[in-house]
Backbone and ligand atoms as CSV (ligand in chain L), in Angstrom:
chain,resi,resn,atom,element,x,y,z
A,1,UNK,N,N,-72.116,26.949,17.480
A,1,UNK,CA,C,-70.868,27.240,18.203
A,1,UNK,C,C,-69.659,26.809,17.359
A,2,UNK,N,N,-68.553,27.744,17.208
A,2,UNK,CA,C,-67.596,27.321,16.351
A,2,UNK,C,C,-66.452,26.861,17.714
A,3,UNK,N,N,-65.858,25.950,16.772
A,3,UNK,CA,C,-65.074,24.668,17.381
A,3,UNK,C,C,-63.547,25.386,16.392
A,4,UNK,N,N,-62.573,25.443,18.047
A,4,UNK,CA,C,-61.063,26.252,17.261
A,4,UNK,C,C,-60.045,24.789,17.660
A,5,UNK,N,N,-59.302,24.796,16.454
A,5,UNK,CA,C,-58.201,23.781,16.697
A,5,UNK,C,C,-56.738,24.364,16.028
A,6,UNK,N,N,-56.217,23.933,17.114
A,6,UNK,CA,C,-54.218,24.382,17.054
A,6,UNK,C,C,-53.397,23.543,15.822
A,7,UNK,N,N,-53.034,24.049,15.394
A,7,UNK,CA,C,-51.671,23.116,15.034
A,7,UNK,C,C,-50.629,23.594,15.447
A,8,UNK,N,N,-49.799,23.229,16.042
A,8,UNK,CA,C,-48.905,23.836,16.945
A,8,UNK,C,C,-47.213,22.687,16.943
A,9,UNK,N,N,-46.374,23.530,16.217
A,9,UNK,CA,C,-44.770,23.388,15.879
A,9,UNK,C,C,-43.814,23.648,16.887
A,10,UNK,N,N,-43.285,22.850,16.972
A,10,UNK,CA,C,-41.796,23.015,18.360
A,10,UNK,C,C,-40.969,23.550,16.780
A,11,UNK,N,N,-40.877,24.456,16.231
A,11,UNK,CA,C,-40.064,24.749,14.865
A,11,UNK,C,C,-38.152,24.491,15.128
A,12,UNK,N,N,-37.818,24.917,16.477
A,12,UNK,CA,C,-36.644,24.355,16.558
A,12,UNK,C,C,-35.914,23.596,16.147
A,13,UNK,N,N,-36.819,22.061,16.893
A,13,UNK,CA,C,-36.600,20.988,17.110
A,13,UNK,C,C,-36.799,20.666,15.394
A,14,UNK,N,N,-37.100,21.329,14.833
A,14,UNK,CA,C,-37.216,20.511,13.409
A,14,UNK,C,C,-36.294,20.017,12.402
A,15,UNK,N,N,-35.778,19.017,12.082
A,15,UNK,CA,C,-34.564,18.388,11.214
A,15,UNK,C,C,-34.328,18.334,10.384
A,16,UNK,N,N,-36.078,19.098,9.736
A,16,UNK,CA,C,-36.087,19.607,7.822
A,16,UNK,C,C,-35.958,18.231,7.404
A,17,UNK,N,N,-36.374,17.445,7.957
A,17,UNK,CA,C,-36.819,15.932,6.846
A,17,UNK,C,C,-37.997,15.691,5.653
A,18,UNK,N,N,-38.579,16.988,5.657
A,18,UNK,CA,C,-39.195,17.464,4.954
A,18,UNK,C,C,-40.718,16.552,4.480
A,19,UNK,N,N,-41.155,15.776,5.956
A,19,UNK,CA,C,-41.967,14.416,5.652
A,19,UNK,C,C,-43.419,15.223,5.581
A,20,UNK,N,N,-43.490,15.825,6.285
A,20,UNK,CA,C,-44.608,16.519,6.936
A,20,UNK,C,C,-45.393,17.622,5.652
A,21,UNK,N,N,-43.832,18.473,4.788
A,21,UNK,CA,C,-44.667,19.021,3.710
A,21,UNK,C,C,-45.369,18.018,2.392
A,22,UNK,N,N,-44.681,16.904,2.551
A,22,UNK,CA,C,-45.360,15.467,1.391
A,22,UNK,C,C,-46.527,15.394,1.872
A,23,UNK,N,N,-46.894,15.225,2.559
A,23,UNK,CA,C,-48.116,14.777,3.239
A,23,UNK,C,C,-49.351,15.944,3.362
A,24,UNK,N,N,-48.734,16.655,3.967
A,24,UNK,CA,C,-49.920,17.877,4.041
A,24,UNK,C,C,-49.332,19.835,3.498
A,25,UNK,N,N,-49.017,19.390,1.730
A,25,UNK,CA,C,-49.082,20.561,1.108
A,25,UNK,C,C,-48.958,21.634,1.483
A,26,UNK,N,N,-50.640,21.555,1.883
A,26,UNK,CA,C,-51.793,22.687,2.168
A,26,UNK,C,C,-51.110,23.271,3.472
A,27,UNK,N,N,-50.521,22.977,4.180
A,27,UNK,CA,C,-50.190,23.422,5.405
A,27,UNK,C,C,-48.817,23.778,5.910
A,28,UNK,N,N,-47.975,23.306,4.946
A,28,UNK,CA,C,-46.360,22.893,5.331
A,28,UNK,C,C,-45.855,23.073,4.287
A,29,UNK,N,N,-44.378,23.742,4.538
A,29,UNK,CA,C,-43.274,24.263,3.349
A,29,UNK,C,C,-42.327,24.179,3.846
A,30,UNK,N,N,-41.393,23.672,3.001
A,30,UNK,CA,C,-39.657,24.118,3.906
A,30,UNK,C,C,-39.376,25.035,3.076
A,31,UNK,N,N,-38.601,25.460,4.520
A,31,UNK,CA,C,-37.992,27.321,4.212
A,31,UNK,C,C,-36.854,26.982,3.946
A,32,UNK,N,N,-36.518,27.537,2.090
A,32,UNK,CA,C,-35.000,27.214,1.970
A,32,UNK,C,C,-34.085,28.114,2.973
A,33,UNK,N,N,-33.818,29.266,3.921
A,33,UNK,CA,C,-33.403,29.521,4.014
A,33,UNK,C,C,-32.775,28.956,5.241
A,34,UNK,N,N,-33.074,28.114,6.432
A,34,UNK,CA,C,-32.891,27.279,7.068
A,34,UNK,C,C,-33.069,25.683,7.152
A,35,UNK,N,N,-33.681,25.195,6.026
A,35,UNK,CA,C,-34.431,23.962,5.672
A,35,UNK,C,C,-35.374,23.450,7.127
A,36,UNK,N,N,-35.988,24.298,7.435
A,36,UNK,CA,C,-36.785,23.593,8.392
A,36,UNK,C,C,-38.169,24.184,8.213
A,37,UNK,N,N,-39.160,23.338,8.420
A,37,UNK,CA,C,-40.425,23.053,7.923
A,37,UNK,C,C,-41.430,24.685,8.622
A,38,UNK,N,N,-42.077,25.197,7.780
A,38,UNK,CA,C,-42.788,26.110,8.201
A,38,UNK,C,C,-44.106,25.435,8.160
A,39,UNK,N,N,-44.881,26.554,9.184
A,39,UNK,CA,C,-46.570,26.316,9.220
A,39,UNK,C,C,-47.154,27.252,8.594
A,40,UNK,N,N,-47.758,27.363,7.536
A,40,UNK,CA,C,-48.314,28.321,6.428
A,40,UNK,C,C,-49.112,28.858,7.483
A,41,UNK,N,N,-48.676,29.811,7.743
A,41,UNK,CA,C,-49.560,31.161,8.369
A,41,UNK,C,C,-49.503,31.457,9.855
A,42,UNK,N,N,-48.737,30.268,10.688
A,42,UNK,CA,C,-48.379,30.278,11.572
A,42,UNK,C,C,-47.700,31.551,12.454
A,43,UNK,N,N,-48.101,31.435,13.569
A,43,UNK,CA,C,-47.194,32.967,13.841
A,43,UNK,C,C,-46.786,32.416,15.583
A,44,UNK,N,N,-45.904,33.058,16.002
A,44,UNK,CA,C,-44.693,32.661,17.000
A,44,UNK,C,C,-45.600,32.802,18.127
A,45,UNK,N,N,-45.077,31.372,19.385
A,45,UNK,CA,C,-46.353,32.136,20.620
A,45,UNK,C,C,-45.672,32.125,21.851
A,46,UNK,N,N,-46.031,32.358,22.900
A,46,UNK,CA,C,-45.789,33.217,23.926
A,46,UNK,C,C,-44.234,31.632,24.665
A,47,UNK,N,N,-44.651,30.339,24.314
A,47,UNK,CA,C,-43.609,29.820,24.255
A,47,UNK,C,C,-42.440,29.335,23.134
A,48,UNK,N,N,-42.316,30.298,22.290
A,48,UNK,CA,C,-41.382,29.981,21.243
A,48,UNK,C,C,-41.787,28.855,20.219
A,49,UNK,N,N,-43.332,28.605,20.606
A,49,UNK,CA,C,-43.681,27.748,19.000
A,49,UNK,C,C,-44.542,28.166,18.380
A,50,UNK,N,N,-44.640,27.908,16.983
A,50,UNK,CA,C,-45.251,28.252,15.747
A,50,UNK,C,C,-46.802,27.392,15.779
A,51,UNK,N,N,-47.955,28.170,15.689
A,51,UNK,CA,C,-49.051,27.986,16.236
A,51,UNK,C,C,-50.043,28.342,15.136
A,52,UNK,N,N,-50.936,27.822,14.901
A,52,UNK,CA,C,-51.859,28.321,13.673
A,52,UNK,C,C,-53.428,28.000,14.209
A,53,UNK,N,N,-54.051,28.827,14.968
A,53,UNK,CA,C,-55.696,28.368,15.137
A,53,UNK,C,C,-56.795,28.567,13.800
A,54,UNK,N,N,-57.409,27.112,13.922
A,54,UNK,CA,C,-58.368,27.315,12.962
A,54,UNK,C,C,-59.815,27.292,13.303
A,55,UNK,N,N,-60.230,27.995,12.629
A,55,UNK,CA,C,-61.991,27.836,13.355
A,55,UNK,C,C,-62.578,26.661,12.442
A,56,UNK,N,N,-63.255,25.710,13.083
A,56,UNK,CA,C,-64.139,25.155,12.576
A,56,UNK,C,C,-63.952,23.993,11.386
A,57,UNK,N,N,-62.125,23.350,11.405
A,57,UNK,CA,C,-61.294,22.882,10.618
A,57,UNK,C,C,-62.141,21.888,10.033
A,58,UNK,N,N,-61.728,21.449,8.422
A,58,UNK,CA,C,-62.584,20.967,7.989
A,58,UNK,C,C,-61.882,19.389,8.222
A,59,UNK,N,N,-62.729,18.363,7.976
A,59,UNK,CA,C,-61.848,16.663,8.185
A,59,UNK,C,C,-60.605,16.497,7.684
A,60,UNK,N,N,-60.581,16.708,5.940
A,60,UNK,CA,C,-59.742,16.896,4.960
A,60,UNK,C,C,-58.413,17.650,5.649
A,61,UNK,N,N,-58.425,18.978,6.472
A,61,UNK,CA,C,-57.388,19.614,6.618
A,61,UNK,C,C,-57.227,19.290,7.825
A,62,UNK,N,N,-57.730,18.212,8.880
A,62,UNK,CA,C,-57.643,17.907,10.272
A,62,UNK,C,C,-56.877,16.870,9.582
A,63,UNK,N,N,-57.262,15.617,9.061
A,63,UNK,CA,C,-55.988,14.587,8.620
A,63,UNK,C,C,-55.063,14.778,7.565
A,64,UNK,N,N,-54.813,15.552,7.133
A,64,UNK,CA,C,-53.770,16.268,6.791
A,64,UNK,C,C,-52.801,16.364,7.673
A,65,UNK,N,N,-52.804,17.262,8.970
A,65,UNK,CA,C,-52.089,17.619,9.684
A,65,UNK,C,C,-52.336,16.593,10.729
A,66,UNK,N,N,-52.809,15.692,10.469
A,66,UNK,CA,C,-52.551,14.727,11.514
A,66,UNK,C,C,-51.469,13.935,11.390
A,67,UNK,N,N,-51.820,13.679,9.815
A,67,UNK,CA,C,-50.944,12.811,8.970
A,67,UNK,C,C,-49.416,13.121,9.430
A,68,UNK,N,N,-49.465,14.578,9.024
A,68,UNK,CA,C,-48.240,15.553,9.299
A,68,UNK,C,C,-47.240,15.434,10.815
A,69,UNK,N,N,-48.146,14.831,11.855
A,69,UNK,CA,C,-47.723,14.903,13.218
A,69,UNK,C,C,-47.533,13.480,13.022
A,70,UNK,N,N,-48.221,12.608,12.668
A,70,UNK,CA,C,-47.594,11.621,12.666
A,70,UNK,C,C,-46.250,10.973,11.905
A,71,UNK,N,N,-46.469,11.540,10.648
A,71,UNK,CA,C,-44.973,11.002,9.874
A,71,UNK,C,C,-43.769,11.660,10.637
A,72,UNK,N,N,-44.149,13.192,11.468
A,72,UNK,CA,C,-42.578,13.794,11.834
A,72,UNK,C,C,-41.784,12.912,12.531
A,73,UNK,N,N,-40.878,12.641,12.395
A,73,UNK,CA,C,-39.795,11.360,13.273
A,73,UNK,C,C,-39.072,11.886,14.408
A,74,UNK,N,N,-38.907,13.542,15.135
A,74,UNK,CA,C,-38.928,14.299,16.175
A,74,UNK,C,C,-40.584,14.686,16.828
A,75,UNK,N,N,-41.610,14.521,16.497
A,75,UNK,CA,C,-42.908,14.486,16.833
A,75,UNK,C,C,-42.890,15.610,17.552
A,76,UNK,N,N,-42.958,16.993,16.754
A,76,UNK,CA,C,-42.711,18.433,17.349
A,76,UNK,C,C,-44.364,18.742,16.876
A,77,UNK,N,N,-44.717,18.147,15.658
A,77,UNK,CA,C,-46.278,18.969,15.751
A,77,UNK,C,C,-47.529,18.139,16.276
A,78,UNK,N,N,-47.645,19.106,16.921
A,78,UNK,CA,C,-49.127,18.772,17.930
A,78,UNK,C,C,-50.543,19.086,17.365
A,79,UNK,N,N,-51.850,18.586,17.797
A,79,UNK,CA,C,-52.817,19.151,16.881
A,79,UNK,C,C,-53.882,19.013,18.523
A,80,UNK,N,N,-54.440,20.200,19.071
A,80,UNK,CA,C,-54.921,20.850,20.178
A,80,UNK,C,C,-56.522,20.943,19.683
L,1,SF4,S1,S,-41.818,16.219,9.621
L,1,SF4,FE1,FE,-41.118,17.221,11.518
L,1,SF4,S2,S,-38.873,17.190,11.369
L,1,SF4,FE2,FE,-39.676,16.744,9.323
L,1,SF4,S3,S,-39.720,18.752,8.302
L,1,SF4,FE3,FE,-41.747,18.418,9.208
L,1,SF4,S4,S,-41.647,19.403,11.232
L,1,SF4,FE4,FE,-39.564,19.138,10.506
């Protein structure tokens, strides 16, 4: 049975402190064109946040983005 997990961005709320792409690369970029942090591959959801499901996430890319939710200092990304 495959096991799906969210990473999931309030992108708004984001202040472009840019902590979240140090930490987890692989997952996170700031967009020069607003300086606020994107979710590599993320796509918009039915409540206005940036959402990325993964099947079957590996440890490595689960604390990554844990890491990521934890350093944000507005605590907009969630991990579901
Ligand atoms: S850590 Fe949070 S506030 Fe900082 S750039 Fe990433 S999403 Fe935005």
């Amino acid at each position: 049975m495959s096991k799906k997990t969210k990473i999931i961005q309030k992108r708004e709320e984001c202040i472009g402190c840019g902590s979240c792409t140090i930490v987890c690369q692989k997952f996170w970029k700031m967009n020069e064109k607003d300086m606020k942090a994107d979710l590599i591959g993320g796509k918009i959801n039915d409540s206005g946040e940036y959402e990325l499901e993964i099947k079957n996430i590996s440890a490595e890319d689960l604390d990554c983005n844990k890491q990521a939710a934890d350093v944000c200092p507005v605590k907009i990304i969630k991990i579901i």
